[in-house]
N, C-alpha and C positions, 0 to 999 in steps of 0.2 A: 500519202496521197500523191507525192511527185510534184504538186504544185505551190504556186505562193498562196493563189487566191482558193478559198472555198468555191467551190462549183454546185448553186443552187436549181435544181430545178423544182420553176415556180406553176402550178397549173390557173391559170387566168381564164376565166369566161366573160370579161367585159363588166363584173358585177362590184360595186362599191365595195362589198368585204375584199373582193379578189385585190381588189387596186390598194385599199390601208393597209391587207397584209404585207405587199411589198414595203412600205415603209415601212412599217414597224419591224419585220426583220433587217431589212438596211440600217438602222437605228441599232441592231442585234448585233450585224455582222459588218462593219464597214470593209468595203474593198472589193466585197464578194462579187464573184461572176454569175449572175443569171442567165439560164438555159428560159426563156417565158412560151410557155406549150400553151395552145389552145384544140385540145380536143374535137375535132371534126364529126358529128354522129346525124344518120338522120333525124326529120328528113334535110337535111344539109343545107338550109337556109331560112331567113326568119319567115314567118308566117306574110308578111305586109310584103317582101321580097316575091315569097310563091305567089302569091295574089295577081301582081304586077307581070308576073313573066306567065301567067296560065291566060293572062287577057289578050298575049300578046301572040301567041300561037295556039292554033287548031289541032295540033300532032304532038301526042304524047311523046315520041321520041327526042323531038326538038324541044318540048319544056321538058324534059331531065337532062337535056344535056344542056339549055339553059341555068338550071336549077343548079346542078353541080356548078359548072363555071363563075357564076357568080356566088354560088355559097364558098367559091372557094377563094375569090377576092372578099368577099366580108368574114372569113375566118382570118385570110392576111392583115387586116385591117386591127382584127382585137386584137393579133399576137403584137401589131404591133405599137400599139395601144399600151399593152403591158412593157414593151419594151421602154416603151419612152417616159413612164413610170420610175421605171428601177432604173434607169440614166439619170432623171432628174433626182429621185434617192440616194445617188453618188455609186451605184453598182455599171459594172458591165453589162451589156446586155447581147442576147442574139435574143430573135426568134423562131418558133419551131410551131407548125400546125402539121397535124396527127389525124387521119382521116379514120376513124371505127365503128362500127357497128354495133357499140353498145359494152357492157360489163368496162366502163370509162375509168374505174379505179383502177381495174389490176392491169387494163391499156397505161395507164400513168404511171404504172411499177416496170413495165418494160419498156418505155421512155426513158427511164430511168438507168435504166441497165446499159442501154444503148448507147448517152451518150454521157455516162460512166461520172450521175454526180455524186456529188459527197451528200448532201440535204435535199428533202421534199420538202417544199412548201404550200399547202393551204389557206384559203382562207374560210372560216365558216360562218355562216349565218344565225349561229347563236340556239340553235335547238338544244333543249336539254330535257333530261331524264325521258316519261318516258313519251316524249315529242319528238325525241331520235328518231330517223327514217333508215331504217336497214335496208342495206342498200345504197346509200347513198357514196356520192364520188369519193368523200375523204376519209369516209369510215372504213370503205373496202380498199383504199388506199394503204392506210394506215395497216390492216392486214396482210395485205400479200406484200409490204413493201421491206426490201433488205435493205437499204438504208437510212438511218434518223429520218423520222417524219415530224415536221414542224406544223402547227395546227394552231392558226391563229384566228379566235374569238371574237366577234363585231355585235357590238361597238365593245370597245376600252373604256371602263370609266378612268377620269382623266391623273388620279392619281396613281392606276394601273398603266396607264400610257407612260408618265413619269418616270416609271422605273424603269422601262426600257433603257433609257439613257446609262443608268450607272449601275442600276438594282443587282444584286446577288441572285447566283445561280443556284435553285431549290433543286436539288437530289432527293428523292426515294429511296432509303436504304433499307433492307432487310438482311444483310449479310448476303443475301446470294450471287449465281454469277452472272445471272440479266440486270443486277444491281450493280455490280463490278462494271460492267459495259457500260451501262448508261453515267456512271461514271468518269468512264473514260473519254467517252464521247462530249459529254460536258468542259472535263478540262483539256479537251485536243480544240475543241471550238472557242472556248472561252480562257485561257491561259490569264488574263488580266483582271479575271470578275472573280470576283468573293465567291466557292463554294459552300451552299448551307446543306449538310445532309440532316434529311429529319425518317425517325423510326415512328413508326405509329401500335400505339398497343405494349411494343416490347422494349424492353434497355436491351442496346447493342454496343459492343465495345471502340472504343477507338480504331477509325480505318489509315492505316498507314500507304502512304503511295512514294514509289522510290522516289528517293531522294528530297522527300520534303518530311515537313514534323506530320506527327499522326492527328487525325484530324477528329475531330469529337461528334458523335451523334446525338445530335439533340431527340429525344421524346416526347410526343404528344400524344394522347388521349383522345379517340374516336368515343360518339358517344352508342355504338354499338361493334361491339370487340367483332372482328371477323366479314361486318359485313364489305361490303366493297364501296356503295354506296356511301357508308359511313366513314369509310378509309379516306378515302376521295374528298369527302368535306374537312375530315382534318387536315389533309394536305395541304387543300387552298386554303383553309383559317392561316395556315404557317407559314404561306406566300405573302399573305395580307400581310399577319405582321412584322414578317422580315421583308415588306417591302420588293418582292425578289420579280427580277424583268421575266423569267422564264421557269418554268417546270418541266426537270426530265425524268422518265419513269421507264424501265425496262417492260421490254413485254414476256409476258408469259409465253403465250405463241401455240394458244389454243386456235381452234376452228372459227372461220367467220361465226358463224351459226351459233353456236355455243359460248361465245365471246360474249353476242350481244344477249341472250338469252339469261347468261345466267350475272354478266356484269361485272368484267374483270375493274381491278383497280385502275389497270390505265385507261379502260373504256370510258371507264363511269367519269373519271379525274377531267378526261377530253370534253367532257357533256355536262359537268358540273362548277367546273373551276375559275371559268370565265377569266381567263388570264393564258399567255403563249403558252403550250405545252408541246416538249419535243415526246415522241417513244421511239423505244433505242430497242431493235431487234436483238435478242440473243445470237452470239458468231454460228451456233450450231441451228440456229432456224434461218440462217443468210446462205440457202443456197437455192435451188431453181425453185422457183413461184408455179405452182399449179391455177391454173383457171378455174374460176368458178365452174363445178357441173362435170370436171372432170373425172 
């Protein structure tokens, strides 16, 4: 990375999940430096705001240049809302507002690129299975994004909150090399936290990483062999009982479309797990992000 600190960029809307995720990953990561983005989209101020400024001029032209202006002091305002968050969480902070026109995900993946972090962070409102809204900022996030995306869950039950503090790092292994990654990624972020790698379905052999002992894959048993769904529930069973602050899982690096359609492991893990989960792009899917519709 070139740096001491982790450089998170966090995407903040002003919304109670967006504000816990910041603590709970400062709990995750201490030290870290937050980039806190508030995405600008129209129509570019709150509703009770347009109301107030359409009363107060008769010219269309003078209420949008009203409208902008002050949507763009209340967009200042959350970023920096968030910022003062992840300060008082013990992280650094800047703030960053983003003015676009919409597809707000794959706008936060070239945020991203921009100003060159190591983490995205999330927070989500708790949708699962099939209450998932395709489409939505963190899901099409989490797709087009080239670096670890962190995706944290509202609310924490409180002995899930817990582990944050000291909990073991739950890896995804299946021998492959989007497993290998999110591996690495795991112990490049967490060097002091207990790795727990768990195989689902299959015995996997001991993984060796230089210079340390080889490390053991534990097995568990999905109670439907192959599905993804089913995958994803043994995983978090395995977090529960090891306790673990965090879930990392490689991605495949299929299509939006098809992702959520047919319900990869780490889709399904994101929307069932109810506990932090990072996905760790594969190095040969980390290179230019196409836009939705291209």
């Amino acid at each position: 990375m070139g740096r001491t600190a982790v450089r998170v960029l966090v995407g903040y809307d002003g919304s109670l999940p967006a504000g816990v995720a910041i603590e709970e990953c400062a709990r995750l990561l201490p030290g870290a430096h937050a980039v806190v983005v508030h995405l600008w989209t129209p129509p570019f101020a709150s509703e009770q705001l347009r109301r107030r400024l359409w009363r107060g001029t008769q010219q269309v032209d003078a209420f949008v240049a009203a409208v902008e202006r002050e949507g763009q002091r209340e967009s200042d305002r959350v970023a920096g809302m968030g910022v003062a968050l992840a300060r008082t969480a013990g992280w650094t902070a800047e703030p960053l507002t983003v003015r676009c026109y919409g597809g707000e995900g794959f706008e936060f993946t070239e945020v991203a690129r921009k100003v060159d972090a190591d983490l995205l962070l999330f927070g989500s409102r708790g949708l699962g299975g099939t209450r998932a809204v395709l489409g939505s900022v963190s899901d099409m996030a989490v797709h087009y994004a080239t670096q670890p995306a962190l995706v944290a869950p509202y609310p924490l039950l409180a002995a899930d909150d817990e582990a944050l503090n000291q909990g073991p790092v739950l890896v995804a292994w299946d021998g492959s090399a989007g497993a290998a990654n999110a591996l690495a990624e795991a112990v490049r972020l967490w060097p002091q936290r207990q790795i727990v790698l768990i195989s689902v379905d299959h015995d996997v052999e001991p993984v060796s990483l230089a210079g340390e002992p080889a490390m053991t894959v534990q097995r568990v048993n999905s109670r439907h062999e192959g599905s993804a769904p089913a995958i994803a529930d043994a995983l978090a069973a395995a977090a529960r009982d090891h306790r673990a602050a965090v879930m990392v899982l490689g991605s495949r690096g299929r299509s939006a479309g098809r992702e959520l359609i047919v319900g990869s492991v780490a889709m399904s893990t994101l929307h069932r797990a109810h506990r932090m989960v990072m996905i760790v792009h594969s190095r040969e899917e980390s290179g230019t992000a196409t836009a939705p519709g291209s």
